[in-house]
Every structure is written in structure tokens, then in C-alpha cells.
N, C-alpha and C positions, 0 to 999 in steps of 0.2 A: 191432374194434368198440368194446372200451373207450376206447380213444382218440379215436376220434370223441367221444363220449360227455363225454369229459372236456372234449374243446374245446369245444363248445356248452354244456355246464356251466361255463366259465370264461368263453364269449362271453356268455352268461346275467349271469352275476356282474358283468360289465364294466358291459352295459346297466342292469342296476339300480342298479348305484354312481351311473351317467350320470346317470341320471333320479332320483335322489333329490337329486344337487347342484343339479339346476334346481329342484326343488321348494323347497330349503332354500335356495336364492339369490332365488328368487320372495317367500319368504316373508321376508326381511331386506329386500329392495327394497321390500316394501310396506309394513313397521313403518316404513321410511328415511323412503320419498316418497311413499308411497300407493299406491294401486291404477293412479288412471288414469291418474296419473304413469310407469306402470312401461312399459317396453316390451321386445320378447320381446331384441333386440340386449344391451340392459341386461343380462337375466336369464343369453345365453350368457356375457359379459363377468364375471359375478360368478360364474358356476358353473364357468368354465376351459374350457367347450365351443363348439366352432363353432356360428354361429345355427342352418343345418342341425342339429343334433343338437336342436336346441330344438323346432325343429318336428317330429322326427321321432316324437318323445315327445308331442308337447304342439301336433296340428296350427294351434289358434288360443291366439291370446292367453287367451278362456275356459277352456279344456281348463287351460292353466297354470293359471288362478285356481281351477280345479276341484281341481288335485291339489292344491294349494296348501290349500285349504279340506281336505280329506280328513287331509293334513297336522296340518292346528290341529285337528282332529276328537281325532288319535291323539295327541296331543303333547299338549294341553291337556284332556283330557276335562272333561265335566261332574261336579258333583259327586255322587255315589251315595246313592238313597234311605236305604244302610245306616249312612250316617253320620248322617244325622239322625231314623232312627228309635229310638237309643240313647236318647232323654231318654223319662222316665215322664209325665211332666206336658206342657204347653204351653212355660210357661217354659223348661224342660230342651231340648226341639226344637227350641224357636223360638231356641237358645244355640246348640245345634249346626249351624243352618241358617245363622248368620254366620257362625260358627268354618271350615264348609263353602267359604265363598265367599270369605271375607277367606284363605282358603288360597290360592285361585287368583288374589287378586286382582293379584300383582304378575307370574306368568308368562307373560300374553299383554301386553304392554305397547301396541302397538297395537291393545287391540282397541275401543277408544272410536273411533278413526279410523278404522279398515274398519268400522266401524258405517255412519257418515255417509258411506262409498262403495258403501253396499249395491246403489245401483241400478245401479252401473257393471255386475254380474255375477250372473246367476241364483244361484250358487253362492253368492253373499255375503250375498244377501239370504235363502235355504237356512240356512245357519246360523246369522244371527243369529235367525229365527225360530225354531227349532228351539232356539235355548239358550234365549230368554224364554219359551218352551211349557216347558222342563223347570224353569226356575227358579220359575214359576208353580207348577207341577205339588208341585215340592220345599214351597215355601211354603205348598199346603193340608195336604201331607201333615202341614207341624212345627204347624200350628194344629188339625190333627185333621179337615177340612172336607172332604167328596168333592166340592164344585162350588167356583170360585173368589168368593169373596167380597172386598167393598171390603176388609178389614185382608190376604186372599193377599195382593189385588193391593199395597199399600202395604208388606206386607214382600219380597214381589219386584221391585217398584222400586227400596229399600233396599237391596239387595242385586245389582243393578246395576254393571257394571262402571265406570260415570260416575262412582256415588256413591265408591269407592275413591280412582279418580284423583282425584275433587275434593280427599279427602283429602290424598292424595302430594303435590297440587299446593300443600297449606298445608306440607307438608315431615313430615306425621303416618304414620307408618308402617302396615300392616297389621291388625298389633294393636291401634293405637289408634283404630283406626277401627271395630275388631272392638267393642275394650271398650268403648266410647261409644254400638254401635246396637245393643248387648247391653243396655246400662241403660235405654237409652231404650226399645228394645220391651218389655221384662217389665217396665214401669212401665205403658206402653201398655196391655198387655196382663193385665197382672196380674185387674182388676175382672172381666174377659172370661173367666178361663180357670174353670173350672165345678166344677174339683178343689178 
């Protein structure tokens, strides 16, 4: 009996190594060439598995973009209220709510370009809702606000995965991008905060 046990515990292990190579092969083909670019042949081709194994995991192309999303979900999480309820003041939150995002700004690199593939995939368009709901959400909390107001919404735009890359695209690093809509919000901000 324990031998049994042990095989289907190894057969177990095998199948998850399986399906996490597609997953992490779905998810480089789609930083590569996109979403709708990608096809499931592609995904066995980069993950070492027969297309069979693709589907056996993953019966439609969706299901891939599913795990795939599920993936970016645990890999790149979002940023935690407990990081920017550290500051006392407005200013102080509203430092840590950049400091927050210009964190994450460089580990999902495609994610400006599966933005604009959202309609391809229920799942795509799923999560990028769900981070601009939390990045909103992050933003009333660093302004103090329980309903989102015009300055939430303009410091969660700021903070934006676009707004990064615009940066990276002038060749400005993380941090400088951090330190630049750090001065620029608590100058913003300054008149507004009530402390």
C-alpha cells in the first residue's frame, strides 16, 4: 500500500512540475508576443511538453490565460494596505503609496501590453480590473478618504503601471520616478492635507 501511495505521490509531483512549465511558458510568450499572438503549440514548444499535455491541463486557450493570470496574481501581488498605512500624516502615506508601486514597477514588464489585450480573455480583463479597484482603493486609504475623490483618482492614475514605463522609456529608473511623483504629490497635496 505504501508504495502505491508513493507512486501517485510522484505521479502527483510530475503533473504539477507539468503544469506550472506551461503556465511559466504561457506567461513569457505573452511578455514575448502578446496574448493573441500566443498559441497553445507555441506554449507546448516553450514549456518541453507535448501539445496533448497542454490541453490536458489547460482544455482551451482561455484556461491557459486563466492559469496564466492566477500566476501574475501569486508572483506579482498587489501592494498591501500595511505598507502605506505606516505614514502619520497625508504626505507620509501618500510617500509610501509611490514607494508601494514604484516597487512593483519593474517586475511585471508586460503588464502595460496585456492591459491593451484585455478583451482578448475574461481573465485579463479580471485582473486588470481588480488591480485598478485595489490601486484606487490603496489611494483613498494614503489620502485618508473612504469614497474615491478627484485627487484618489489622480494619485491612482500616477501610479499606474504606464506611468513607470513612460518613465523606463526615457531610460529613468524606478526610483526616479518614485522621487519625482513624491515631490510633485506633497506639493500637490500639501495645501489639502488638514494636519
Amino acid at each position: 500500500m505504501a508504495r502505491r501511495t508513493y507512486r501517485q505521490s510522484r505521479r502527483g509531483e510530475a503533473a504539477e512540475e507539468t503544469r506550472r512549465r506551461i503556465v511559466e511558458a504561457t506567461f513569457a510568450l505573452h511578455n514575448e508576443q502578446g496574448i493573441a499572438a500566443t498559441t497553445m503549440k507555441q506554449i507546448a514548444e516553450r514549456a518541453g511538453v507535448a501539445v496533448g499535455s497542454v490541453y490536458h491541463h489547460f482544455p482551451t486557450y482561455d484556461d491557459a490565460i486563466g492559469g496564466c493570470a492566477s500566476h501574475v496574481r501569486a508572483a506579482f501581488p498587489f501592494p498591501a494596505a500595511e505598507a502605506i498605512e505606516r505614514g502619520n500624516d497625508v504626505a507620509a502615506r501618500v510617500e509610501a503609496y509611490v514607494d508601494a508601486y514604484a516597487a512593483n514597477a519593474d517586475v511585471f514588464p508586460g503588464a502595460e501590453a496585456a492591459r491593451s489585450e484585455a478583451h482578448v480573455s475574461r481573465h485579463v480583463a479580471s485582473f486588470f480590473e481588480e488591480e485598478a479597484a485595489h490601486r484606487l482603493a490603496l489611494a483613498c486609504l494614503a489620502l485618508g478618504v473612504s469614497e474615491p475623490t478627484e485627487e484618489a483618482r489622480a494619485l491612482a492614475a500616477l501610479a499606474d503601471f504606464a506611468v513607470f514605463n513612460a518613465f523606463a522609456r526615457e531610460g529613468l529608473p524606478p526610483e526616479v520616478a518614485a522621487r519625482t511623483l513624491k515631490s510633485l504629490l506633497t506639493g500637490w497635496l500639501a495645501p489639502k492635507d488638514p494636519r
